[in-house]
PDB file of N, CA, C, O and CB in Angstrom:
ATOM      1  N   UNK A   1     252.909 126.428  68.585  1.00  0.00           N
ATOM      2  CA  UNK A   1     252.605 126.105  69.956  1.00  0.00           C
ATOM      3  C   UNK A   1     251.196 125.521  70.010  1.00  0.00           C
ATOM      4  O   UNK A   1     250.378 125.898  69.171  1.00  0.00           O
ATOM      5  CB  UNK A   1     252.736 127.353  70.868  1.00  0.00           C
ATOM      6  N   UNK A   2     250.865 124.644  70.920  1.00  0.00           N
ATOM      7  CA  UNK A   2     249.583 124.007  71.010  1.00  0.00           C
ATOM      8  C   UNK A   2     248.979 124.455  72.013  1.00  0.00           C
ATOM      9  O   UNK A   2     249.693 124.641  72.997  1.00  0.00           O
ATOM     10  CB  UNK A   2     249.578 122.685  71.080  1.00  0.00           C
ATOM     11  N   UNK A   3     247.750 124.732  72.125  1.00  0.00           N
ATOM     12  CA  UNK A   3     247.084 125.095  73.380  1.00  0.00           C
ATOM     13  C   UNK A   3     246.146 124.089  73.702  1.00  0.00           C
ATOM     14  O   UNK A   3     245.705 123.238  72.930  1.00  0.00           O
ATOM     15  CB  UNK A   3     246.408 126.406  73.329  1.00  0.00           C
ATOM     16  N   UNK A   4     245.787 124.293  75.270  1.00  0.00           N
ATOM     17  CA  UNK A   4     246.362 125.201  76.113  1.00  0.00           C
ATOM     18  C   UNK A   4     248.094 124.750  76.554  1.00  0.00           C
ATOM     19  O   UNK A   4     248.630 123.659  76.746  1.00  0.00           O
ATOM     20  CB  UNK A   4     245.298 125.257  77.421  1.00  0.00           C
ATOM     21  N   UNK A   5     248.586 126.121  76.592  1.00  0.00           N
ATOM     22  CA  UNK A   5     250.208 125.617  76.716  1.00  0.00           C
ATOM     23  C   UNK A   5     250.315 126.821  77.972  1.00  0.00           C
ATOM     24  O   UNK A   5     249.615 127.830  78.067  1.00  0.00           O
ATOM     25  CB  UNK A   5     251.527 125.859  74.938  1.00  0.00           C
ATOM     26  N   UNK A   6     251.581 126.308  79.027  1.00  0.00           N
ATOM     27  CA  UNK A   6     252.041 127.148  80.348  1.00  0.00           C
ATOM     28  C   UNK A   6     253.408 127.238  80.060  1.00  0.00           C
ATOM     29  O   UNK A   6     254.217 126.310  80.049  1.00  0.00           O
ATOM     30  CB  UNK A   6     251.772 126.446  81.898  1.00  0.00           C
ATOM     31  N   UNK A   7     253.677 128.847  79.744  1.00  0.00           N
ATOM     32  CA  UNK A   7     254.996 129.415  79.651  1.00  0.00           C
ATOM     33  C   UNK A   7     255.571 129.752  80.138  1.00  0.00           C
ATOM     34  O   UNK A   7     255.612 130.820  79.527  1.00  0.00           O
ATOM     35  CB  UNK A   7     255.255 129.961  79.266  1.00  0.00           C
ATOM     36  N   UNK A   8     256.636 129.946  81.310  1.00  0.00           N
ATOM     37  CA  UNK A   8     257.266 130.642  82.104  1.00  0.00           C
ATOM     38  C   UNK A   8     258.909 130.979  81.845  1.00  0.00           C
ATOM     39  O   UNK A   8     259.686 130.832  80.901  1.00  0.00           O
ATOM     40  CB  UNK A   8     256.998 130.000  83.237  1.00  0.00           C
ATOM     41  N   UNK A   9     259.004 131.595  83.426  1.00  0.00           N
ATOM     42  CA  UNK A   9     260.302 132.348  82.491  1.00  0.00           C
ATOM     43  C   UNK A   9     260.994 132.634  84.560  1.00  0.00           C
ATOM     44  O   UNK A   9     260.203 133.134  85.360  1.00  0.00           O
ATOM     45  CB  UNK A   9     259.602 134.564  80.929  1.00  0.00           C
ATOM     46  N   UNK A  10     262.449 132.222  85.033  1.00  0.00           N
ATOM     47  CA  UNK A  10     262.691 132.891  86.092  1.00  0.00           C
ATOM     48  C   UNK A  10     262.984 134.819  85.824  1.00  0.00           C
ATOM     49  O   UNK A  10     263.692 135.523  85.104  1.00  0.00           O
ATOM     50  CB  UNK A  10     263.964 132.010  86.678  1.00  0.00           C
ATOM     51  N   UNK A  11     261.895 135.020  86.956  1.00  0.00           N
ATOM     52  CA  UNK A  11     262.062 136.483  86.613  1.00  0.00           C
ATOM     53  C   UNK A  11     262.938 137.710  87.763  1.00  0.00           C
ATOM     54  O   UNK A  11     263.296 138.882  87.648  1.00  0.00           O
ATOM     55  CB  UNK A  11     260.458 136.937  86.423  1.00  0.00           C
ATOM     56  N   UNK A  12     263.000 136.792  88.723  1.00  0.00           N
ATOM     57  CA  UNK A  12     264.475 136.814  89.636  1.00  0.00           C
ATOM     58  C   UNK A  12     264.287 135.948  90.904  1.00  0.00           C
ATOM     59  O   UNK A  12     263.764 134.837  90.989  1.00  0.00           O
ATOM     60  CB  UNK A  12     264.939 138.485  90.211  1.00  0.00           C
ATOM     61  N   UNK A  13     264.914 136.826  92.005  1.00  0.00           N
ATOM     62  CA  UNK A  13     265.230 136.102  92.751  1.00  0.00           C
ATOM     63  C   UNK A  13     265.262 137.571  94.732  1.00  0.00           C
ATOM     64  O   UNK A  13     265.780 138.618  95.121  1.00  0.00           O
ATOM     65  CB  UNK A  13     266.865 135.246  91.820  1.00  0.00           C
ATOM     66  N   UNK A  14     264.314 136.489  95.183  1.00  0.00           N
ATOM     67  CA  UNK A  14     264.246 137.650  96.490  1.00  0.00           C
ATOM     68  C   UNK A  14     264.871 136.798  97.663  1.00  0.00           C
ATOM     69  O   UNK A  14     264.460 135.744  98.147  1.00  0.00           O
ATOM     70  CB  UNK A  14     262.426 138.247  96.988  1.00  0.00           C
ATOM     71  N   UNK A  15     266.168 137.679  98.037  1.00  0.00           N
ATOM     72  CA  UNK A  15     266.953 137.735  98.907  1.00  0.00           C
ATOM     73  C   UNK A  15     266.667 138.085  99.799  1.00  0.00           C
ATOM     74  O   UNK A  15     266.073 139.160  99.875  1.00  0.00           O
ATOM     75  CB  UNK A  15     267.701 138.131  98.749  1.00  0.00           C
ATOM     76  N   UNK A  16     267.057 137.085 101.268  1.00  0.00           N
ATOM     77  CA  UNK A  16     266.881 137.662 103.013  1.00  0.00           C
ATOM     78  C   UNK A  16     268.201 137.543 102.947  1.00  0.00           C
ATOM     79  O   UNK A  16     268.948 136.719 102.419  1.00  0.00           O
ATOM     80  CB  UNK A  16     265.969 136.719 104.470  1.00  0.00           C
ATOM     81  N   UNK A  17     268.380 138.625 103.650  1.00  0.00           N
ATOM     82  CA  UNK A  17     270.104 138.451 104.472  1.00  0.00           C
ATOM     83  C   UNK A  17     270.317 138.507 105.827  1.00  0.00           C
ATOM     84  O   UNK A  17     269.647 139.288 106.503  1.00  0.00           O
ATOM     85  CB  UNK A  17     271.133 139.581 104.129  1.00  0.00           C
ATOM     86  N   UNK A  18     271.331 137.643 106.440  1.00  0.00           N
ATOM     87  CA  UNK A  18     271.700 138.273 108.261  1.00  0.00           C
ATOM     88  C   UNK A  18     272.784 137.951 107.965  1.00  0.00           C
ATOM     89  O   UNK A  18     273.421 137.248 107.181  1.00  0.00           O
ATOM     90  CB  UNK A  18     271.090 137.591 109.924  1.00  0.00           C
ATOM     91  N   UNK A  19     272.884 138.720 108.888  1.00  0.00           N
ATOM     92  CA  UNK A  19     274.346 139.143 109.295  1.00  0.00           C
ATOM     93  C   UNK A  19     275.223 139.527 107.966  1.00  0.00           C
ATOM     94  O   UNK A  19     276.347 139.078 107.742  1.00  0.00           O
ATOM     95  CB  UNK A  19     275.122 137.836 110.133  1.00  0.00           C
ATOM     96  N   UNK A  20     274.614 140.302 107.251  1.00  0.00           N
ATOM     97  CA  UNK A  20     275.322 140.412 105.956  1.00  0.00           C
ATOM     98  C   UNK A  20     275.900 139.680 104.580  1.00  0.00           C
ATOM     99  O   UNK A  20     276.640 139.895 103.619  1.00  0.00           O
ATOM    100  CB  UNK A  20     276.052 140.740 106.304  1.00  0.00           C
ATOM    101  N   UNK A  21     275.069 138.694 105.145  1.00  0.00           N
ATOM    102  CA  UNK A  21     275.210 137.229 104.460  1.00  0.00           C
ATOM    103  C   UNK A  21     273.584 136.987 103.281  1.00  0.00           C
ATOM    104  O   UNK A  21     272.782 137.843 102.907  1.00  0.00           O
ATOM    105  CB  UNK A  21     275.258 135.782 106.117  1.00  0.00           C
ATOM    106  N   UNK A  22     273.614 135.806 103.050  1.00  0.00           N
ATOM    107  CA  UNK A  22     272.415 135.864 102.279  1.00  0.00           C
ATOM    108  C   UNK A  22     272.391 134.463 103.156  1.00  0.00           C
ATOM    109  O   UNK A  22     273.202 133.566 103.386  1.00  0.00           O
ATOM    110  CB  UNK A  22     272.347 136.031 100.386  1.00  0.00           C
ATOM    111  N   UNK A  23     271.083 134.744 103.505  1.00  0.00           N
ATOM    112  CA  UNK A  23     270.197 133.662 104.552  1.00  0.00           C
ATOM    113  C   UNK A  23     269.452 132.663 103.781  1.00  0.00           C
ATOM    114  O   UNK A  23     269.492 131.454 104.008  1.00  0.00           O
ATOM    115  CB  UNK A  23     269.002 134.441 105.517  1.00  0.00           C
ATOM    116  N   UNK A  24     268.727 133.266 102.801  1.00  0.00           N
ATOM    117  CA  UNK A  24     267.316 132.948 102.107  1.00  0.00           C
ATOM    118  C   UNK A  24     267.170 133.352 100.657  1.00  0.00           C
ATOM    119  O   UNK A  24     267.167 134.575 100.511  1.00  0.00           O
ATOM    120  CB  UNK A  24     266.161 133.681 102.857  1.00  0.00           C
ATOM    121  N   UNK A  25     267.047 132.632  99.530  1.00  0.00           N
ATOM    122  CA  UNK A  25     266.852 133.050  98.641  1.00  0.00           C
ATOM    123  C   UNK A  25     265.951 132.326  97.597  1.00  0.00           C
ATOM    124  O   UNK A  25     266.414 131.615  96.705  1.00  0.00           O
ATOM    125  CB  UNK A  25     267.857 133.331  98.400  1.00  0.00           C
ATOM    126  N   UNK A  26     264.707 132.551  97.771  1.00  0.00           N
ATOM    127  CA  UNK A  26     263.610 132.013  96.576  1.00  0.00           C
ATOM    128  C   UNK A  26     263.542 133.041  95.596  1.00  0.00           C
ATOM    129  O   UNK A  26     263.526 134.271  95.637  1.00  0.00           O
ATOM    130  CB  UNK A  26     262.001 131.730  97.105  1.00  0.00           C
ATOM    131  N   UNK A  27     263.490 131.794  94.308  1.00  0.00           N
ATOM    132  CA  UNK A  27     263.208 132.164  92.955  1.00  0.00           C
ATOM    133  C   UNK A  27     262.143 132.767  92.554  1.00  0.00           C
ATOM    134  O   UNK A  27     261.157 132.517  93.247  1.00  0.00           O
ATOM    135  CB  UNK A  27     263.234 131.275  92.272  1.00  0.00           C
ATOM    136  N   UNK A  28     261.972 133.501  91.651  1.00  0.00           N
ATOM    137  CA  UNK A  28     260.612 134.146  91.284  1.00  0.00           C
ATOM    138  C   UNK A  28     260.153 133.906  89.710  1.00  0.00           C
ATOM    139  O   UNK A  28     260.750 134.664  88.946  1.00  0.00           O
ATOM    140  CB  UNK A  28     260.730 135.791  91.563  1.00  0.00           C
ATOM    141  N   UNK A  29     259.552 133.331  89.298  1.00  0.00           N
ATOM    142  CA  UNK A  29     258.639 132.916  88.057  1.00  0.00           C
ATOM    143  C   UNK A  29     257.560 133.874  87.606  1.00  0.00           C
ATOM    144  O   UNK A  29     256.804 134.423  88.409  1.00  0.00           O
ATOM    145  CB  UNK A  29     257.902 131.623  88.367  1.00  0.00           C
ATOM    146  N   UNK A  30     257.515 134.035  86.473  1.00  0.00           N
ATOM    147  CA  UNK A  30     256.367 134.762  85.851  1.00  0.00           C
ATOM    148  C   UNK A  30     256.017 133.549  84.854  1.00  0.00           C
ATOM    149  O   UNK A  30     256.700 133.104  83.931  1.00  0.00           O
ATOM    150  CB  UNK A  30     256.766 136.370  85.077  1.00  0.00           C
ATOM    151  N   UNK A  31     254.365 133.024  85.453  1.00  0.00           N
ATOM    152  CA  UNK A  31     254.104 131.734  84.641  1.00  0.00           C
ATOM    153  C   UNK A  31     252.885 132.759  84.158  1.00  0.00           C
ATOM    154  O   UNK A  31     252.432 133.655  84.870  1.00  0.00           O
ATOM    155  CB  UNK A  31     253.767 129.944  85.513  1.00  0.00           C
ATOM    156  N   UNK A  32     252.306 132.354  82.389  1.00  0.00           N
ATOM    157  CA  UNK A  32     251.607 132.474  81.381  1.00  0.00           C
ATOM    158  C   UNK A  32     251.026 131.397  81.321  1.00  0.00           C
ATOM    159  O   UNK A  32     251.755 130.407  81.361  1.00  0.00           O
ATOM    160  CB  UNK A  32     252.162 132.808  80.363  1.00  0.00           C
ATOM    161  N   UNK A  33     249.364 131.151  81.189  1.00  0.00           N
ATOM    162  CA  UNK A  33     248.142 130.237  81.197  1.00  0.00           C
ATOM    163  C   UNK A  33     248.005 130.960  79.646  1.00  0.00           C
ATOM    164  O   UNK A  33     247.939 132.189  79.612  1.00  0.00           O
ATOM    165  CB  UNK A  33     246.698 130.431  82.628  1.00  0.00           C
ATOM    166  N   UNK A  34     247.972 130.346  78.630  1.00  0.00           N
ATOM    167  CA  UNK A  34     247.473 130.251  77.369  1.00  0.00           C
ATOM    168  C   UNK A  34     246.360 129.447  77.162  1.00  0.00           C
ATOM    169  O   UNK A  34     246.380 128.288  77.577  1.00  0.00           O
ATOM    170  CB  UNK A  34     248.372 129.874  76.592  1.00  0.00           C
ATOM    171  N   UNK A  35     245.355 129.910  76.557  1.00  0.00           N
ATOM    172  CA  UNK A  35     244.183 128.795  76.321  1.00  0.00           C
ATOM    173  C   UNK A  35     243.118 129.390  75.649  1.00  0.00           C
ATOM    174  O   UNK A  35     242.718 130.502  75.993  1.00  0.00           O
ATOM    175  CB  UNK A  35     243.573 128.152  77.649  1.00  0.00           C
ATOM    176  N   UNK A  36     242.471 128.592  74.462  1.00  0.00           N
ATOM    177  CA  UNK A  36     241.409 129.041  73.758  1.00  0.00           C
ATOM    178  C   UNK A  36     240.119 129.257  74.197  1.00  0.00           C
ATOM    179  O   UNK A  36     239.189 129.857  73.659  1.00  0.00           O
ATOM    180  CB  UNK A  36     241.300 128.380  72.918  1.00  0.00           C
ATOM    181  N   UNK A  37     240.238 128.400  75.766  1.00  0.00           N
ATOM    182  CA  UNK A  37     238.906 128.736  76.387  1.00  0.00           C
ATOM    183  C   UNK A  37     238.901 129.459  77.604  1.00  0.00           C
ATOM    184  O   UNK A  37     239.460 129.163  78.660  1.00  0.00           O
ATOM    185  CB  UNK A  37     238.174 127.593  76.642  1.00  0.00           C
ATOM    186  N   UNK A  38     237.903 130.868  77.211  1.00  0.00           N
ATOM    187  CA  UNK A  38     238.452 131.947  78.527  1.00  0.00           C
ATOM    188  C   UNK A  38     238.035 131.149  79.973  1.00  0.00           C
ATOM    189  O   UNK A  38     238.548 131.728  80.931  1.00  0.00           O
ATOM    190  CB  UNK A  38     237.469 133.771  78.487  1.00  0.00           C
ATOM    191  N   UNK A  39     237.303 130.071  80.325  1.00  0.00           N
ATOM    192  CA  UNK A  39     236.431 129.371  81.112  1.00  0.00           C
ATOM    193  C   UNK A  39     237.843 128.355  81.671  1.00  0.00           C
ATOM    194  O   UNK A  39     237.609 127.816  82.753  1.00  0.00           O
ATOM    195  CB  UNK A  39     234.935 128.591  80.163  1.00  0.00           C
ATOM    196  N   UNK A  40     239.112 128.070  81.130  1.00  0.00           N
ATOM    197  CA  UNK A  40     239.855 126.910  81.461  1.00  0.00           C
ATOM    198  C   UNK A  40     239.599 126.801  82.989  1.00  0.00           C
ATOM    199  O   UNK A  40     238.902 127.639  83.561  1.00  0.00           O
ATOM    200  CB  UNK A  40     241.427 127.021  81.042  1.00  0.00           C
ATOM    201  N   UNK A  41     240.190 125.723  83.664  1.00  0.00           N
ATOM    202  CA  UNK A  41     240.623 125.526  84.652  1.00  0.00           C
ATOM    203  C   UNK A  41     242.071 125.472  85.047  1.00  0.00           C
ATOM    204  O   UNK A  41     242.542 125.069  86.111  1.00  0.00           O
ATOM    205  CB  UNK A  41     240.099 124.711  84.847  1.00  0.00           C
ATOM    206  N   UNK A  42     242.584 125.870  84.171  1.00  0.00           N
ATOM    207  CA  UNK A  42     244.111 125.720  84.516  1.00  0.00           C
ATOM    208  C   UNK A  42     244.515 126.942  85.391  1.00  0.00           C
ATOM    209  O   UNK A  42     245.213 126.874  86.403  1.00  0.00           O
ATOM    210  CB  UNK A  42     245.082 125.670  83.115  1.00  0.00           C
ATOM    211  N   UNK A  43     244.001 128.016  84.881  1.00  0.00           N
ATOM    212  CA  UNK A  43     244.113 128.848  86.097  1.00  0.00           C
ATOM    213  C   UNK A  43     243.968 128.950  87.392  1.00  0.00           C
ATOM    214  O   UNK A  43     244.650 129.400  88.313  1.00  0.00           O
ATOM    215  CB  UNK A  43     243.700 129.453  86.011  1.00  0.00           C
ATOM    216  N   UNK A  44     242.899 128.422  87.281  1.00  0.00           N
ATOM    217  CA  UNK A  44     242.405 128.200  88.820  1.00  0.00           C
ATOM    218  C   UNK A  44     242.933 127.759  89.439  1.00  0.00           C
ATOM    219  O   UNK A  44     243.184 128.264  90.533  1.00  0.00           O
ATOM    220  CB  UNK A  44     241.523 127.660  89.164  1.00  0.00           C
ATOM    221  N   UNK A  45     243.479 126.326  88.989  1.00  0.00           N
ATOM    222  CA  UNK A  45     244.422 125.086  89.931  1.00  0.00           C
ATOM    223  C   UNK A  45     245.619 125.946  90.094  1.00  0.00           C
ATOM    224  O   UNK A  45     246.133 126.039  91.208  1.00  0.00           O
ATOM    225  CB  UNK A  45     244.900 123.350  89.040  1.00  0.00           C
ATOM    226  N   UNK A  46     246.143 126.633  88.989  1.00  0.00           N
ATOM    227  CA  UNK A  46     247.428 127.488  89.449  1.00  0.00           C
ATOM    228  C   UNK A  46     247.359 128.226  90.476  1.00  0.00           C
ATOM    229  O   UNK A  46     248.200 128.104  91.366  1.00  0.00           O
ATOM    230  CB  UNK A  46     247.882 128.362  88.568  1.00  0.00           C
ATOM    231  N   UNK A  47     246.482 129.015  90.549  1.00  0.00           N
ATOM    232  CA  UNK A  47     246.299 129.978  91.416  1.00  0.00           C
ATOM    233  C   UNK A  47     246.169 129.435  93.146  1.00  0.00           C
ATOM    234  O   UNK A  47     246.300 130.029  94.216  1.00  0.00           O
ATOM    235  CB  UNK A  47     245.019 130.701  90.841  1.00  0.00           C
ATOM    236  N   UNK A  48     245.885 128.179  92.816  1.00  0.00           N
ATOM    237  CA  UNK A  48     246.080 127.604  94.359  1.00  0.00           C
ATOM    238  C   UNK A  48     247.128 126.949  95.006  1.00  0.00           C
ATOM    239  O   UNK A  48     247.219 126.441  96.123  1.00  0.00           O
ATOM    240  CB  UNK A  48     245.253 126.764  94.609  1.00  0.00           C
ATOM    241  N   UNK A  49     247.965 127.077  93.988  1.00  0.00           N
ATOM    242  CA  UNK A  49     249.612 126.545  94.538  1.00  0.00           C
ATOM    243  C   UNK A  49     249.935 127.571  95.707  1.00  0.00           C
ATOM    244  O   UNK A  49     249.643 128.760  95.836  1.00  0.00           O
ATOM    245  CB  UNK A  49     251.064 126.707  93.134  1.00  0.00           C
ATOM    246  N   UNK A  50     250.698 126.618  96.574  1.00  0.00           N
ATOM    247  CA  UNK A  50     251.350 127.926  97.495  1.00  0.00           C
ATOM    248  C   UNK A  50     252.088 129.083  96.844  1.00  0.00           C
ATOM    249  O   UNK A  50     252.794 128.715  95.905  1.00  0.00           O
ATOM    250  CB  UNK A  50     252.438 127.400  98.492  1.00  0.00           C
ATOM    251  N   UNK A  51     252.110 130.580  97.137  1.00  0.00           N
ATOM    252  CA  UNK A  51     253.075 131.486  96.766  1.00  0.00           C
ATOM    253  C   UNK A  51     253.309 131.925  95.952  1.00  0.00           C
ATOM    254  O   UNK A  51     254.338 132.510  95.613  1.00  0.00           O
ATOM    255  CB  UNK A  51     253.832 131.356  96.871  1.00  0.00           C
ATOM    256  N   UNK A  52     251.414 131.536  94.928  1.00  0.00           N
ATOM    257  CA  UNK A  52     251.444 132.022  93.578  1.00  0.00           C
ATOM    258  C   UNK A  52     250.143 133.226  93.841  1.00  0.00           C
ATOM    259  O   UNK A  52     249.127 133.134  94.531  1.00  0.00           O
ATOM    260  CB  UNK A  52     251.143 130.628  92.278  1.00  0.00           C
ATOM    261  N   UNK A  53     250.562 134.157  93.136  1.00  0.00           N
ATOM    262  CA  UNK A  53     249.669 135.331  92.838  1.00  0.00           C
ATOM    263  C   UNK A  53     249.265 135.574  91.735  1.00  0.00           C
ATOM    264  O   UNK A  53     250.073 135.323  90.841  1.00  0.00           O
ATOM    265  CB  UNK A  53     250.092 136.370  93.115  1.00  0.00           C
ATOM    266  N   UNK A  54     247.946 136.126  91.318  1.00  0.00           N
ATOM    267  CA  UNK A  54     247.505 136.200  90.042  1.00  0.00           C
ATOM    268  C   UNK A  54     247.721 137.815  90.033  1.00  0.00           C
ATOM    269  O   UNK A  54     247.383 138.666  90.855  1.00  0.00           O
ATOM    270  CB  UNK A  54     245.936 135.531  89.747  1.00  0.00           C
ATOM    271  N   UNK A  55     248.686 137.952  88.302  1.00  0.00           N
ATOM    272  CA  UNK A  55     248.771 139.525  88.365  1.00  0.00           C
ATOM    273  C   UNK A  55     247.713 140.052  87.583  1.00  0.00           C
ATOM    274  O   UNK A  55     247.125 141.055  87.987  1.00  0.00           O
ATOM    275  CB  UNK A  55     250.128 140.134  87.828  1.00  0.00           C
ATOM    276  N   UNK A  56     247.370 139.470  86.439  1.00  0.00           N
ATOM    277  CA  UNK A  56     246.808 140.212  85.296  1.00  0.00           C
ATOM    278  C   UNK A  56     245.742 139.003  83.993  1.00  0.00           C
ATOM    279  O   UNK A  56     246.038 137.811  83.910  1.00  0.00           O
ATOM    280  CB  UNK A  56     248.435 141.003  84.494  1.00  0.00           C
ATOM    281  N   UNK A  57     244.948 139.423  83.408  1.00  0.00           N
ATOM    282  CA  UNK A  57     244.345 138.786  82.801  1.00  0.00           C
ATOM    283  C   UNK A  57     244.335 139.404  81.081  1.00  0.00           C
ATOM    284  O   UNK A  57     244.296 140.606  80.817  1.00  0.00           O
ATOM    285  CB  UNK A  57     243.150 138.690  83.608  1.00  0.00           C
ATOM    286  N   UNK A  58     244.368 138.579  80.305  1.00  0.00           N
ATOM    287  CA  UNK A  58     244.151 139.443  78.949  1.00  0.00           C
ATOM    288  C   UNK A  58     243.803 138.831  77.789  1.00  0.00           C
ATOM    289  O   UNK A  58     244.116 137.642  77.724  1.00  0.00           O
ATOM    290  CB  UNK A  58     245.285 140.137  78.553  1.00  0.00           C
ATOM    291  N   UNK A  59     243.153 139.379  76.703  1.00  0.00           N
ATOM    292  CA  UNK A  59     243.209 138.612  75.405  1.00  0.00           C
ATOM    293  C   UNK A  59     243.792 139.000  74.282  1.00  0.00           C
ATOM    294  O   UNK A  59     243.865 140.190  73.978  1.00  0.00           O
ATOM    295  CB  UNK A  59     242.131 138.370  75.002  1.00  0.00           C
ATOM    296  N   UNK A  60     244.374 137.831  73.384  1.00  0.00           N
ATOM    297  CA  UNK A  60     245.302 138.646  72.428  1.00  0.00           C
ATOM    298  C   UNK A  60     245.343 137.488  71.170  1.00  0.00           C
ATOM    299  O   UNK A  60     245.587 136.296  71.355  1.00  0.00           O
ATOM    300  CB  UNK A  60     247.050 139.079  73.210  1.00  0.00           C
ATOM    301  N   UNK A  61     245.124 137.955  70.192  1.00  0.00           N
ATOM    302  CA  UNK A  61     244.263 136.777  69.058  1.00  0.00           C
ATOM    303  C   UNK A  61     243.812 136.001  69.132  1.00  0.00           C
ATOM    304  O   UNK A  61     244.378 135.000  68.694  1.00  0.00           O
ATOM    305  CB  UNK A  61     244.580 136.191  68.294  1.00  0.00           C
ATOM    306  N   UNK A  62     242.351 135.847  69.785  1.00  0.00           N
ATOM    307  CA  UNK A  62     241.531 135.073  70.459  1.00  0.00           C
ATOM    308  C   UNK A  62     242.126 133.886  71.296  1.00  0.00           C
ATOM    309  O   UNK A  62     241.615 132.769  71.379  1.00  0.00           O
ATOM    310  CB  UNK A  62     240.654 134.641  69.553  1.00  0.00           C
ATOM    311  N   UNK A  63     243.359 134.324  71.941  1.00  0.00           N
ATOM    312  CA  UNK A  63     243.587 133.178  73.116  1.00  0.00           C
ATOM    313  C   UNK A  63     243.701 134.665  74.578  1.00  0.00           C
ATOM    314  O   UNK A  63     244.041 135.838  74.728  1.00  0.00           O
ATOM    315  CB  UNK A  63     245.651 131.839  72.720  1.00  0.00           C
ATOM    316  N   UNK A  64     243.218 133.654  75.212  1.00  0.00           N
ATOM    317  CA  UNK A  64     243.085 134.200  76.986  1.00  0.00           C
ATOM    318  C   UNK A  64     244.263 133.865  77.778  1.00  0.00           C
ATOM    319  O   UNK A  64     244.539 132.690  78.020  1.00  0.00           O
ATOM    320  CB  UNK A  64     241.775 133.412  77.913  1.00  0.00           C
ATOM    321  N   UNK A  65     244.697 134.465  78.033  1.00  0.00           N
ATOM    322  CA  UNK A  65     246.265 134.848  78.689  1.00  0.00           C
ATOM    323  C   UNK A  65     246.110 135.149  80.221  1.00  0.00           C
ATOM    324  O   UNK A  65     245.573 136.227  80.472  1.00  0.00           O
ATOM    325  CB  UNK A  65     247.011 136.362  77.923  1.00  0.00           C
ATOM    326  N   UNK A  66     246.472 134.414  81.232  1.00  0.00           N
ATOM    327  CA  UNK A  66     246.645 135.106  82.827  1.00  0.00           C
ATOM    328  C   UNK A  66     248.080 134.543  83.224  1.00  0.00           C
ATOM    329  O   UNK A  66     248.697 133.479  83.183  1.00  0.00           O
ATOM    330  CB  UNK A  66     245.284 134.508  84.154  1.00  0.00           C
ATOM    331  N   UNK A  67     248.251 135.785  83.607  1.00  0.00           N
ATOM    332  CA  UNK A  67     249.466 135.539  84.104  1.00  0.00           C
ATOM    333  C   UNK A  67     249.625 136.066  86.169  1.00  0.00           C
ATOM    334  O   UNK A  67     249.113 136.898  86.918  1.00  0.00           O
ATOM    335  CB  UNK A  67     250.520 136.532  82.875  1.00  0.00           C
ATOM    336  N   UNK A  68     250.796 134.782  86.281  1.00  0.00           N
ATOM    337  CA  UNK A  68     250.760 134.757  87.563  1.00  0.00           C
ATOM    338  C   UNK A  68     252.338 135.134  88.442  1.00  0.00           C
ATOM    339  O   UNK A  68     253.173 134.972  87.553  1.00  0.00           O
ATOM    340  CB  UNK A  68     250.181 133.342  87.801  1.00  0.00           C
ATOM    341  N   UNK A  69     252.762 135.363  89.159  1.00  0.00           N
ATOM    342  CA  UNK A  69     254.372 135.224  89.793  1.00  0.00           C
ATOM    343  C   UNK A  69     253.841 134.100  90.379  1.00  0.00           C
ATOM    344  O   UNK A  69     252.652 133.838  90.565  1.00  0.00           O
ATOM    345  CB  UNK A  69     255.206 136.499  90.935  1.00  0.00           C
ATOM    346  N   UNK A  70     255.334 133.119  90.798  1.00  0.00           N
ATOM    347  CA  UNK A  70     254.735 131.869  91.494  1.00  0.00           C
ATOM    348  C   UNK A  70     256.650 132.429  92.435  1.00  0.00           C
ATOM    349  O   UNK A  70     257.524 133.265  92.206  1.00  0.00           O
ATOM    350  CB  UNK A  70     254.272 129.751  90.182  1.00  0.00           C
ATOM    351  N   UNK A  71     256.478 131.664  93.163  1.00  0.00           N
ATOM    352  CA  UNK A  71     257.806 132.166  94.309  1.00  0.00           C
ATOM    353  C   UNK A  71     257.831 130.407  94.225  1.00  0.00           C
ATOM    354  O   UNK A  71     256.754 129.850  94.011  1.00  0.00           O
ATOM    355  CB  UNK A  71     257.397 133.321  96.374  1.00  0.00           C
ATOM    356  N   UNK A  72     259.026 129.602  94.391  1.00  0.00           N
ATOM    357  CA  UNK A  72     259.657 128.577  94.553  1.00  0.00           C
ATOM    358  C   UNK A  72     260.683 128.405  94.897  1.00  0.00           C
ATOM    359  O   UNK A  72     261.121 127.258  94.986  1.00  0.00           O
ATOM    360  CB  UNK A  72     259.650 128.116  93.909  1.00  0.00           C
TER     361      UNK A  72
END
């Protein structure tokens, strides 16, 4: 894999219902920011998409890892 590289994965899916029906249903993503430099900007710009939340931050053989849910 080459860095910086963005990994994701659908991690489900949140349902509105009426009338017993399903009304509404956006997808849910768990996207991964990989990058050798803890300073990137890729996070950042992610983090300003609509309906994305930042969960967690980490390091793990000297690459910097944040991960986000993004709703789409």
């Amino acid at each position: 894999m080459l860095y910086p590289a963005i990994v994701y994965q659908r991690d489900a899916a949140d349902t509105t219902f009426a009338g017993n029906k399903p009304y509404l249903s956006v997808k849910r993503y768990q996207v991964t920011v990989i990058d050798r430099d803890v300073d990137s900007e890729i996070p950042d710009r992610l983090a300003a998409l609509p309906q994305c939340v930042f969960e967690r931050h980490f390091n793990a053989d000297g690459l910097s890892q944040d991960i986000f849910t993004l709703y789409f």
